[in-house]
Rosetta silent file (secondary structure, phi, psi, omega in degrees, C-alpha in Angstrom):
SEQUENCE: XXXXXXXXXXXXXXXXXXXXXXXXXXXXXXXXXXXXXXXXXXXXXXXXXXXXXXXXXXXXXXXXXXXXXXXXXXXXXXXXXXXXXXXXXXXXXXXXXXX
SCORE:     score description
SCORE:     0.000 S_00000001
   1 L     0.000  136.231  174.834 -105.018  -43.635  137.535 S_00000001
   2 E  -127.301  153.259 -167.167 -105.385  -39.754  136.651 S_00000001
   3 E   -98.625  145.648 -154.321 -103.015  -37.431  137.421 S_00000001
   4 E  -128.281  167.790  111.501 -104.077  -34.214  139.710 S_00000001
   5 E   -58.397  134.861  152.787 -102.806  -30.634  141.242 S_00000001
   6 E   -81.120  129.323 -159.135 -102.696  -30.449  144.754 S_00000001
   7 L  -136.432   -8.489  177.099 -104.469  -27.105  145.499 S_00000001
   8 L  -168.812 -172.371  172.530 -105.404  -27.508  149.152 S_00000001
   9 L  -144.487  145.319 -167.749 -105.838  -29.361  152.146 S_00000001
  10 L  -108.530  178.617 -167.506 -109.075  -30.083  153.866 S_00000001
  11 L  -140.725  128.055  166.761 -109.084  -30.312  158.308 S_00000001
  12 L  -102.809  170.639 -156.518 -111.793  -33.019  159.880 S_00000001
  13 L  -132.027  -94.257  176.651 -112.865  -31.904  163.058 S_00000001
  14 L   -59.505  155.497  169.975 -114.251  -35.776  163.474 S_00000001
  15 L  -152.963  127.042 -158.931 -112.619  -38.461  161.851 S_00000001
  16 L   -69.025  148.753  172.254 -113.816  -42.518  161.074 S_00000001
  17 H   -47.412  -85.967 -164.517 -110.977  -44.908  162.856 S_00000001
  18 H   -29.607  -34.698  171.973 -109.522  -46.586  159.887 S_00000001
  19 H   -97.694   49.593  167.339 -108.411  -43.163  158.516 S_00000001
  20 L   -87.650  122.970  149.148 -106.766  -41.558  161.531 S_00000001
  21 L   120.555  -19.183  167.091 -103.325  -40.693  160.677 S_00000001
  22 L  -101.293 -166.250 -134.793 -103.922  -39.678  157.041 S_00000001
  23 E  -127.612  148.912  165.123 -104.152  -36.344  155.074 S_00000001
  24 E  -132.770  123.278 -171.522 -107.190  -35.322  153.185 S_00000001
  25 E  -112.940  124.488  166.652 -106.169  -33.043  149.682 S_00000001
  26 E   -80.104  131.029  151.842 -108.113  -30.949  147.416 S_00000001
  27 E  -134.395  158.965  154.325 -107.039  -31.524  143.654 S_00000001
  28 E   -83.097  124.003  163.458 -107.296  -30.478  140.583 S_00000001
  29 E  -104.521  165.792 -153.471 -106.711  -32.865  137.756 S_00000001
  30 L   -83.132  133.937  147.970 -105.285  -32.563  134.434 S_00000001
  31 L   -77.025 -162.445 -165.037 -107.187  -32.450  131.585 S_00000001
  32 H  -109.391  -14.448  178.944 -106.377  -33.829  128.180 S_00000001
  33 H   -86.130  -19.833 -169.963 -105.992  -30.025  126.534 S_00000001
  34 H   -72.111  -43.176  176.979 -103.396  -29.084  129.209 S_00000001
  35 H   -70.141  -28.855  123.568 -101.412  -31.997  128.182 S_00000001
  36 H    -9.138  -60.922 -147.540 -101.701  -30.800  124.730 S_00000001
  37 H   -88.832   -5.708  179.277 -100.714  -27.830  125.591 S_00000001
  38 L    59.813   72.881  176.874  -97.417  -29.409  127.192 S_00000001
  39 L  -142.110   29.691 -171.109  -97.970  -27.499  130.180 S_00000001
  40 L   -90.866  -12.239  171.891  -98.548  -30.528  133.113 S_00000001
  41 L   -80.886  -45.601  166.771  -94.957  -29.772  134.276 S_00000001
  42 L   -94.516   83.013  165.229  -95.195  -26.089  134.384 S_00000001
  43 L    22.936   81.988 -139.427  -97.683  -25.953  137.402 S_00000001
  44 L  -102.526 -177.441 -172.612 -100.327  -25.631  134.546 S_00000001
  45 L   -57.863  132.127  147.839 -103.678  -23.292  135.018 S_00000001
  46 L   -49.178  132.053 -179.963 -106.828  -24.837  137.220 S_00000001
  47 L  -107.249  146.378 -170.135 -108.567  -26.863  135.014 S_00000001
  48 L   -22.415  -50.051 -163.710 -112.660  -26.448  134.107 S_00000001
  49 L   -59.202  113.904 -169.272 -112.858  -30.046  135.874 S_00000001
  50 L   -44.228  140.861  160.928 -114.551  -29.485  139.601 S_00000001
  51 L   -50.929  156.154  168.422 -112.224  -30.307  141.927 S_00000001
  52 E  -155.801  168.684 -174.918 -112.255  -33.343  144.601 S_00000001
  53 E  -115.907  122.681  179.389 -110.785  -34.382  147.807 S_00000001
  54 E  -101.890  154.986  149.794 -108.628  -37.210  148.233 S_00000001
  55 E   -53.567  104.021  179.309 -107.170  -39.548  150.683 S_00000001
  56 E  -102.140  106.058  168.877 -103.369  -39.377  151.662 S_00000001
  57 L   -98.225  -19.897 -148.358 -100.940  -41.746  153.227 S_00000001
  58 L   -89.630  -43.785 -157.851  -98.167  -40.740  150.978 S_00000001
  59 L   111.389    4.011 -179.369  -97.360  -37.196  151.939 S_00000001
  60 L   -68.918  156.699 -159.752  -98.418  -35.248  149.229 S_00000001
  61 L  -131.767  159.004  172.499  -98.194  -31.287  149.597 S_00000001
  62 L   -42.319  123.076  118.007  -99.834  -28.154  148.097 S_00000001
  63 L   146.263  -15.533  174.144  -98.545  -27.370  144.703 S_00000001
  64 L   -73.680  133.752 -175.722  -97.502  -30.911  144.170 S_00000001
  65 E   -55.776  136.753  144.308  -98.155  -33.588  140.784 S_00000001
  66 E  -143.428  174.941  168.202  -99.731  -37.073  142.416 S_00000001
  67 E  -104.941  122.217 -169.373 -101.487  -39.922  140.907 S_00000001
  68 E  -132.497  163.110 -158.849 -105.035  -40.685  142.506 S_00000001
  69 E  -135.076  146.408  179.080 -107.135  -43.494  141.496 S_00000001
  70 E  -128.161  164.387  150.676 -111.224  -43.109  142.375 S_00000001
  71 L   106.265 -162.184 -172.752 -114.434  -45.591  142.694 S_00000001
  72 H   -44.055  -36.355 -169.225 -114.248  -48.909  144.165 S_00000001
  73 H   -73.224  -26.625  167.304 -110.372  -49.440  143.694 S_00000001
  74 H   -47.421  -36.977 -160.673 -109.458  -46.560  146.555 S_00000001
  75 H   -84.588  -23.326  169.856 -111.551  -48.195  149.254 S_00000001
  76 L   -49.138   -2.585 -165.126 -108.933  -51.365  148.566 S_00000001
  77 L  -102.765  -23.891 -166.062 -106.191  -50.675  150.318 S_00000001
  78 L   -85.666  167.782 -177.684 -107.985  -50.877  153.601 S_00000001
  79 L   -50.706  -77.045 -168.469 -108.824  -53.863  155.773 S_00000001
  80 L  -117.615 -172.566 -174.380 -112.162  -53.134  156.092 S_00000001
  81 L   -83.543  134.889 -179.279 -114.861  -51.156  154.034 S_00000001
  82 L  -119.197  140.512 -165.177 -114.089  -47.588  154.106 S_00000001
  83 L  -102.205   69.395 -177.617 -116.150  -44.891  152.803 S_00000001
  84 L  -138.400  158.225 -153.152 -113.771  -43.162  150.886 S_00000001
  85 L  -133.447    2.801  163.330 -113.948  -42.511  146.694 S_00000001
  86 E  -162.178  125.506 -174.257 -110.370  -41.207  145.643 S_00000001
  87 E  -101.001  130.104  164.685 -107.030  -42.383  147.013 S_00000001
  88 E   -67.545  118.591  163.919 -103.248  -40.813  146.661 S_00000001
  89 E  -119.884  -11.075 -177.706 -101.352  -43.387  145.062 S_00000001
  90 E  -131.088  150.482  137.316  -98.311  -41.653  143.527 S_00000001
  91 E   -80.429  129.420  177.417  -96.138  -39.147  144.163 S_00000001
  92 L  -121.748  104.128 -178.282  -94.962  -37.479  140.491 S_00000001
  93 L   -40.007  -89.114  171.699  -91.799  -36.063  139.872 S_00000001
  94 L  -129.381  167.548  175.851  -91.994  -35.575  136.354 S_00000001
  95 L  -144.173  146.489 -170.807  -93.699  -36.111  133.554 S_00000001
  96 L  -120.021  122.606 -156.766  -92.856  -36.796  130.159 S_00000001
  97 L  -126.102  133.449 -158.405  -95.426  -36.326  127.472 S_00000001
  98 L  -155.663  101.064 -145.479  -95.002  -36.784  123.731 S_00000001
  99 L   -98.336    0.000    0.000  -98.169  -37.160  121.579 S_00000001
């Protein structure tokens, strides 16, 4: 699991059945100098790493910490195979980092 900014939200026009009713989110995720830098709690800087758009059941919001998991383990939650490559899996509160 890696931990991301939520920085947007994207709108389908079209949408495949199985995901009707969730949320699709751009994030950024944290790199390993930001956590260094003890900054993943104070809304830290967009980081170099391109952005991607995840899958949401959870509820996650602009400006908000989650946990998103990518590759084969995302598409798991569903029934049947779904073409989707990063999943919301956490909501994150806080975080406490101590290296």
């Amino acid at each position: 699991m890696r931990l991301g900014t939520v920085i947007g939200r994207v709108t389908l026009s079209v949408t495949v059945p199985p995901l009707e009713g969730g949320r699709w989110l751009i994030v950024s995720p944290f790199t390993r100098d930001q956590y260094a830098a003890g900054s993943p709690n104070d809304k830290p800087a967009l980081s170099s790493e391109p952005s991607l758009v995840v899958y949401d059941d959870l509820g996650g919001a602009v400006g908000q910490t989650i946990g998103f998991v990518e590759g084969r383990e995302a598409a798991c939650p569903f029934e049947k195979p779904t073409p989707v490559d990063a999943i919301n899996t956490a909501l994150v509160d806080e975080i406490f980092y101590s290296p």
